[in-house]
C-alpha positions as a printed Julia matrix, in Angstrom:
294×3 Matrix{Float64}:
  23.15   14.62   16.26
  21.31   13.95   20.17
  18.02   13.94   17.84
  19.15   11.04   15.4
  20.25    9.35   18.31
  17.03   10.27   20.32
  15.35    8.69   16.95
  17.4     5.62   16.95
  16.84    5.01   20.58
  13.32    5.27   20.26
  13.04    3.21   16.68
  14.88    0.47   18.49
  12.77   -0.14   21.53
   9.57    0.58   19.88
  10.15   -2.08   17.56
  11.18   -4.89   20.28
   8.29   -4.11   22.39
   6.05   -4.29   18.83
   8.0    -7.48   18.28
   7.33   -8.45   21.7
   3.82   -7.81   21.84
   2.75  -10.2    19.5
   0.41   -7.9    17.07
   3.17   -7.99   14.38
   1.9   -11.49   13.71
  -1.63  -10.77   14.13
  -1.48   -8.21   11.78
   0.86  -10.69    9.38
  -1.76  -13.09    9.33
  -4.74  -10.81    8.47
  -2.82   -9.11    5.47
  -1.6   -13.1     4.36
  -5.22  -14.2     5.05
  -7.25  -11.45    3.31
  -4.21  -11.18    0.55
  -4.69  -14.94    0.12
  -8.35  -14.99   -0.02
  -7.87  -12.6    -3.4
  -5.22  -14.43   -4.66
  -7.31  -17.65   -4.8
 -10.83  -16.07   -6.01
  -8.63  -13.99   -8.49
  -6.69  -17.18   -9.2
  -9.82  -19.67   -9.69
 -11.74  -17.23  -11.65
  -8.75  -16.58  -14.17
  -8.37  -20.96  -14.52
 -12.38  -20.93  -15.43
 -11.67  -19.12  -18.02
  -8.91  -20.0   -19.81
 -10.47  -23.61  -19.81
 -14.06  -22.77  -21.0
 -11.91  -20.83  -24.11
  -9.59  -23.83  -24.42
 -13.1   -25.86  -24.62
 -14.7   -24.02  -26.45
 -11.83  -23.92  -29.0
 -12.08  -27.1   -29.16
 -14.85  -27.89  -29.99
 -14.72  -25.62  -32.86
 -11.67  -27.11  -34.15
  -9.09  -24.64  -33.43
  -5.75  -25.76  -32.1
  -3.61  -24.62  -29.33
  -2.31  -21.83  -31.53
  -5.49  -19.89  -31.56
  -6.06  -20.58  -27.97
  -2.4   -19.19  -27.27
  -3.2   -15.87  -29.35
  -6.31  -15.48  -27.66
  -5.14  -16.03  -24.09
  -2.48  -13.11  -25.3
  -5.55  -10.7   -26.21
  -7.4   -11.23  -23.17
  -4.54  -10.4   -21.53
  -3.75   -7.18  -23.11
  -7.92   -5.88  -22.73
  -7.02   -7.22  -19.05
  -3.68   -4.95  -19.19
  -5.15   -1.88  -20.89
  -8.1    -1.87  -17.94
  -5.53   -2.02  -15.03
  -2.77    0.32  -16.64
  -5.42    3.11  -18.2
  -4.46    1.6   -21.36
  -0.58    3.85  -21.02
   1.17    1.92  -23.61
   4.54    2.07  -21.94
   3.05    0.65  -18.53
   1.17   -1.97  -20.46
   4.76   -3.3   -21.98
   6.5    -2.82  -18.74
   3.85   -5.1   -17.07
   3.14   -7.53  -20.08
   5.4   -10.33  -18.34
   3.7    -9.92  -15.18
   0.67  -12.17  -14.84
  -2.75  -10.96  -14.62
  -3.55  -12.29  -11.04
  -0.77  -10.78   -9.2
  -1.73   -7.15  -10.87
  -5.15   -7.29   -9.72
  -3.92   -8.57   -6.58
  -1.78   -5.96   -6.28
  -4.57   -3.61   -7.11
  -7.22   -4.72   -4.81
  -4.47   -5.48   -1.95
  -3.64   -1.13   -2.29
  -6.78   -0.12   -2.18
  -7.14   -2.07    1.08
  -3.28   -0.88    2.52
  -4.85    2.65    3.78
  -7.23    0.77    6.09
  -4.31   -1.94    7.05
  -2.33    0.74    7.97
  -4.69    2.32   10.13
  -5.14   -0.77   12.01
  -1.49   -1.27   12.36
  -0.22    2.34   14.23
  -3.94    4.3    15.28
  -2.97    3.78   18.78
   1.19    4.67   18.48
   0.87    8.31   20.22
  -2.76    8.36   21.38
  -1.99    4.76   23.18
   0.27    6.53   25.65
  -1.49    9.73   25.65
  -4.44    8.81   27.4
  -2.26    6.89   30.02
  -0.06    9.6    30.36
   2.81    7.28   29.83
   4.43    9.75   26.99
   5.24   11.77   29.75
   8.24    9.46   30.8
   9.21    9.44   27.23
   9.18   13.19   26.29
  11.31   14.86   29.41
  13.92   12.5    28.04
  13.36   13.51   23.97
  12.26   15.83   22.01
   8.72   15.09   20.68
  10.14   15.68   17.46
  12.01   12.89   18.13
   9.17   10.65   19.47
   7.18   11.26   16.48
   9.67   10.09   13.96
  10.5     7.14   16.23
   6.92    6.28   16.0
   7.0     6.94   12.47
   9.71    5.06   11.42
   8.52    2.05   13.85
   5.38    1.55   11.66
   7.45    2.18    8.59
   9.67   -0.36    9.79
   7.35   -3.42   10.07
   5.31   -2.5     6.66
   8.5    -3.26    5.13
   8.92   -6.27    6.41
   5.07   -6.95    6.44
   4.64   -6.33    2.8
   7.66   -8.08    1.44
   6.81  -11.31    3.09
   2.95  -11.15    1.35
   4.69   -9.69   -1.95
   6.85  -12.38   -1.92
   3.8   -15.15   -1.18
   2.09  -13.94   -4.22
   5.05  -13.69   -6.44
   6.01  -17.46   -5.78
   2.09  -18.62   -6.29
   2.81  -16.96   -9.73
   5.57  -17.97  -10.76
   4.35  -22.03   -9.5
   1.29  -21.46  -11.94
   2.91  -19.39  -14.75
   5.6   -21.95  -15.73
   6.83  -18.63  -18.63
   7.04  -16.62  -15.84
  10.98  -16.41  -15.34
  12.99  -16.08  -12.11
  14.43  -12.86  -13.6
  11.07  -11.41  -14.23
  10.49  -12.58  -10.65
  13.31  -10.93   -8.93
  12.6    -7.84  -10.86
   9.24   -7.19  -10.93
   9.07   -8.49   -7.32
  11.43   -5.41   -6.12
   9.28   -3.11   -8.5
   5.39   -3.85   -6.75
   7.57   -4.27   -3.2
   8.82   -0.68   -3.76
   5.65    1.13   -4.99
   3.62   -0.38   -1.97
   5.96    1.15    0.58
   6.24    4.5    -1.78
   1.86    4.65   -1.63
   2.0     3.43    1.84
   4.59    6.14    3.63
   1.35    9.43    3.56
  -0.92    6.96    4.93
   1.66    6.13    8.24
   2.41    9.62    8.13
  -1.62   10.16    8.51
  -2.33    7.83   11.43
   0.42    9.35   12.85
  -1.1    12.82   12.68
  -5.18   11.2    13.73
  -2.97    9.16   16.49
  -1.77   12.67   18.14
  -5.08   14.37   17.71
  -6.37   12.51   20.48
  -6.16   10.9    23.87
  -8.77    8.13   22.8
  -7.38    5.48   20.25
 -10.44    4.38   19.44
 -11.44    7.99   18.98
  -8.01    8.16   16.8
  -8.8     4.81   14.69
 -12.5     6.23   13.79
 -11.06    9.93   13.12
  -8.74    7.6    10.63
 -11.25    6.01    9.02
 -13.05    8.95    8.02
 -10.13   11.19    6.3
  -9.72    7.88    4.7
 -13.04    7.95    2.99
 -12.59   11.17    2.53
  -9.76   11.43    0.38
 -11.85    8.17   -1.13
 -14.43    9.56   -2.48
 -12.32   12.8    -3.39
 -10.52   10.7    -5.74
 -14.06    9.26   -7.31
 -15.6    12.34   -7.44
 -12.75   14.52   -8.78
 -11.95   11.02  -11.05
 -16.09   11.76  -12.22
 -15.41   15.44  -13.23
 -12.7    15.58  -14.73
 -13.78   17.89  -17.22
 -15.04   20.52  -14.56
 -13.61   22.58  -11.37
 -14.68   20.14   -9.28
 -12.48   17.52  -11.0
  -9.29   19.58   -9.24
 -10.27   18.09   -6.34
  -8.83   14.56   -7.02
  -5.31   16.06   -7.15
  -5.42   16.98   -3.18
  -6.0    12.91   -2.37
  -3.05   10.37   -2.25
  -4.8     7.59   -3.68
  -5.31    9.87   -7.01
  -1.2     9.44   -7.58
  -0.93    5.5    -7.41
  -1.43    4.69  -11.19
   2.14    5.72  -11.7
   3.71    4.07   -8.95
   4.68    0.67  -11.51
   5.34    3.59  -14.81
   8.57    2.49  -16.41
   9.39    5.98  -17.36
  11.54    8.42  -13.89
   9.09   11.15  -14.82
   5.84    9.31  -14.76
   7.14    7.83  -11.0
   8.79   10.76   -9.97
   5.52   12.45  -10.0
   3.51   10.26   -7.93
   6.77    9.48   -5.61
   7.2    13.24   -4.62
   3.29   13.58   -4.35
   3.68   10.58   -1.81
   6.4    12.45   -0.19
   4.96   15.59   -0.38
   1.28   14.05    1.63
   3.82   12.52    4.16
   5.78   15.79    4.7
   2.57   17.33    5.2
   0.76   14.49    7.74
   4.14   14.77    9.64
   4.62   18.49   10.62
   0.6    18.37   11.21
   1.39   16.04   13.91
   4.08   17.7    15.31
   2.12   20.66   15.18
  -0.06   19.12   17.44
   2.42   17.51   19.89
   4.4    20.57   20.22
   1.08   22.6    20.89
  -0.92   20.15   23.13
  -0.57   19.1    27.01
   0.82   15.66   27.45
């Protein structure tokens, strides 16, 4: 029970000193900035379009009918390149509009990097300084860790549902058939799966954050695992059909297909694999605390 208190303690004035500090709104504004810079370029290419078809239908004589249908078939090629073309994802999804799936898609492939930026420094910051010192003759660094951990979890929430939530409303403002109820739901759906993918990556800066005294040393280690598992995913993704394809099964991003799946086994898989990187990233970190000088 003194841990979870130890925990709470820490979680508490972590996250009024993060408050404090002012970086939860820097790092609010990049994410709404570089979220809203794909939202519009996703948004303006998808209206060019739709009105060169409308045109063109036109001008062929075709009525509003046939450019209906054919807005529906671009939508499902659009569907079946985002989804793998997985039948049951592609209905789960169809009500969703296409710009806030490839927003979502292009926004998680950044989140790994966004994360990094948010928590490289949250061990190795007051390693170097020494300051952890103060902190650990008072708690366990078991305790510190998942303080630290469950700071940065802590304002991704919050982080993420705010942008979600910015994206959802541009959709439903510009996709009149786009229903509040789809809204509600599907917003709790993408909000979900981004803090499912993103809970191994904050366990993983935790772990490069205690590997050194340097944060800038920590950030860079970060970086690297990062294109690591990257490319482990595109290379394993490449060869499939031979041993080295196995490797794409050992790097989180591999598992985030099946993070929207409508079907408990399809997300259960990916969710444990998520929990299972995390679980891994943590005790590698305390690993390292419990073994190293501070």
């Amino acid at each position: 029970m003194d841990g979870l208190k130890e925990i709470a303690v820490i979680w508490s004035a972590e996250t009024r000193r993060a408050v404090r500090s002012g970086r939860v709104l820097v790092l609010l504004g990049l994410y709404s900035m570089f979220s809203a810079l794909v939202l519009l370029i996703v948004g303006a290419i998808a209206n060019a379009i739709r009105e060169q078809v409308t045109a063109r239908l036109a001008e062929t004589g075709n009525g509003d009918e046939a450019a209906a249908a054919l807005s529906v078939e671009m939508k499902k090629s659009l569907l079946g390149a985002l989804t793998s073309n997985d039948t049951a994802l592609m209905e789960a999804l169809s009500q969703v509009p296409i710009v806030v799936l490839v927003v979502f898609k292009v926004t998680l492939f950044f989140l790994p990097a966004y994360v990094a930026l948010m928590g490289f420094d949250q061990i190795s910051g007051e390693v170097g300084p020494r300051s952890i010192r103060y902190i650990t003759v008072r708690a366990r660094r078991s305790s510190l860790l998942m303080g630290k951990f469950l700071v940065q979890a802590s304002l991704l929430v919050g982080l993420v549902l705010v942008i979600d939530l910015g994206v959802f409303i541009y959709a439903r403002i510009t996709n009149p058939d786009f229903t509040f109820a789809a809204l509600g739901l599907n917003l709790l759906k993408f909000w979900m799966a981004a803090i499912v993918f993103s809970l191994a990556y904050i366990a993983l800066t935790a772990f490069c954050s205690s590997m050194f005294r340097s944060p800038a040393v920590s950030l860079v280690f970060n970086f690297v695992l990062l294109f690591t598992f990257w490319l482990m995913d595109v290379v394993g993704q490449g060869y499939k059909d031979s041993v080295l394809g196995f490797i794409r099964f050992l790097s989180p991003s591999y598992y985030s297909g099946d993070l929207l799946h409508p079907q408990i086994s399809q997300f259960g898989v990916s969710g444990a694999a998520y929990a299972g990187f995390a679980m891994l990233f943590l005790g590698g970190a305390y690993a390292v605390l419990r073994a190293r000088d501070l």
